[in-house]
C-alpha positions in Angstrom: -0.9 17.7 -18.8 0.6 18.1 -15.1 3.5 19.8 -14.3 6.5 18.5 -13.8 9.9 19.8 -13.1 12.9 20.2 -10.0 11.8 23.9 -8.4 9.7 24.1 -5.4 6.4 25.3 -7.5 7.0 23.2 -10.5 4.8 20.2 -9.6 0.5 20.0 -9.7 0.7 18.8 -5.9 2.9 21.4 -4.6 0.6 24.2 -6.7 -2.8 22.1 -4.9 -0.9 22.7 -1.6 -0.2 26.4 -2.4 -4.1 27.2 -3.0 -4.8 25.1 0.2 -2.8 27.9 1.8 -3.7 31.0 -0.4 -7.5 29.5 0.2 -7.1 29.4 4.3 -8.4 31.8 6.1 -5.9 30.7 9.1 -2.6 30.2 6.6 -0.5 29.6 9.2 -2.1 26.9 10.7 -2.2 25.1 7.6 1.8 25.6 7.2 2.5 24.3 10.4 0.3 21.1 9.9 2.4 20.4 7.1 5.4 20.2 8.8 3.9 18.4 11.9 2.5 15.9 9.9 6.1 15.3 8.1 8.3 15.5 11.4 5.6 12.8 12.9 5.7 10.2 9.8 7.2 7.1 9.5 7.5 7.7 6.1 6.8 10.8 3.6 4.6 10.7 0.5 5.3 12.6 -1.8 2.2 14.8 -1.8 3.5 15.7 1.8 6.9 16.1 0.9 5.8 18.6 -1.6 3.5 20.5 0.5 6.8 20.4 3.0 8.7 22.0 0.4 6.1 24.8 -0.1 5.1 25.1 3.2 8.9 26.2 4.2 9.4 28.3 1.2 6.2 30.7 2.4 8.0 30.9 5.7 11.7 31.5 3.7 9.6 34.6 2.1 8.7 36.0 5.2 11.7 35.8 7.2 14.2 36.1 4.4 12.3 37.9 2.2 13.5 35.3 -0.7 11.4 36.1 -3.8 11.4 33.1 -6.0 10.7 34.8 -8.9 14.2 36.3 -8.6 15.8 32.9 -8.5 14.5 31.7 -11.8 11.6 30.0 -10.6 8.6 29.7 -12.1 6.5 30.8 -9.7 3.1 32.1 -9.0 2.8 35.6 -8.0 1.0 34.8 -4.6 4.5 33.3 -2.9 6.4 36.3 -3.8 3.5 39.1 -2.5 2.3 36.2 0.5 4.7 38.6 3.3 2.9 42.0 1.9 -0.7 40.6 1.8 -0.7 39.0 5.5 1.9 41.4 7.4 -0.1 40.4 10.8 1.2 36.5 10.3 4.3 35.6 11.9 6.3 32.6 10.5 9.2 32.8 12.1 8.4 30.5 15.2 8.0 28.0 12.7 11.3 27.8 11.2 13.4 25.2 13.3 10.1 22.7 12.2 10.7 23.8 8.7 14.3 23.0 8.9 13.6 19.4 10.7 10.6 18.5 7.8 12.7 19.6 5.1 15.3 17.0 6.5 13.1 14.4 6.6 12.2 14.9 2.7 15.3 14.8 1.9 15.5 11.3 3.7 15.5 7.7 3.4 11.6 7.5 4.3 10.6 10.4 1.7 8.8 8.9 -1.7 9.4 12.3 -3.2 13.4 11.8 -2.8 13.0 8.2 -4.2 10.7 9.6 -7.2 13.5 12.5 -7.5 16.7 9.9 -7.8 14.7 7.8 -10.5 16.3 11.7 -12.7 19.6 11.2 -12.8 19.7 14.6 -14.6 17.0 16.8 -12.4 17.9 14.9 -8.6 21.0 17.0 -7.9 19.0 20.2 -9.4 15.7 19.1 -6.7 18.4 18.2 -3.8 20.2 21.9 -4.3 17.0 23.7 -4.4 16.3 21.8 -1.1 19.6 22.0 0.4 19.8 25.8 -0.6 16.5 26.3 1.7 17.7 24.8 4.4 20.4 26.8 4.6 18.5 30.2 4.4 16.2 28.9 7.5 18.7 27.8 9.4 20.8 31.3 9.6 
């Protein structure tokens, strides 16, 4: 059985995404891909969207020092010790791309907000969490 559910980790392609990184031995690269590839598409699968969604929460860890664990989340434990594991990585230069991706999941071209607003119960849950990640890398 996959998972399935409206926080950032909760979804098998999001988790595949998070080992891509966890895997890398160049992590950064890998994040920044993911939201070049996004901020270049016509239109956002949803696989991308999710690795979007991960991709910006590793850099909301480092520069905010969000722990998702805190939030409720279920989580695995590499997001929340990623910042303590690779303290010579710098995110921060790619926050205004994480901002600008996140946008465009959240968008008309994005297949993960279409599969998202087929849940009238668990879309306005997803948007938030979204929304609410935005708003820490913009500051």
């Amino acid at each position: 059985m996959g998972a399935w559910g409206y926080g950032h980790f909760e979804d098998d392609s999001a988790l595949d995404f998070m080992a891509d990184i966890e895997e890398s031995s160049h992590p950064k690269n890998v994040i920044k891909k993911a939201f070049e590839q996004a901020i270049a598409a016509d239109y956002i699968e949803s696989d991308e969207g999710n690795a979007v969604v991960v991709a910006a929460a590793y850099v909301d860890g480092q520069i905010n020092g969000t722990k998702f664990s805190e939030e409720g989340q279920s989580v695995p434990l590499s997001i929340d010790t990623f910042v303590d594991r690779h303290r010579d990585i710098d995110l921060s230069d790619l926050r205004k791309n994480a901002v600008l991706a996140l946008n465009k999941v959240l968008g008309e071209n994005s297949e993960l907000k279409e599969l998202w607003a087929e849940n009238d119960e668990d879309f306005p849950r997803w948007t938030q969490g979204i929304q609410l990640l935005i708003k820490r890398l913009e500051k």
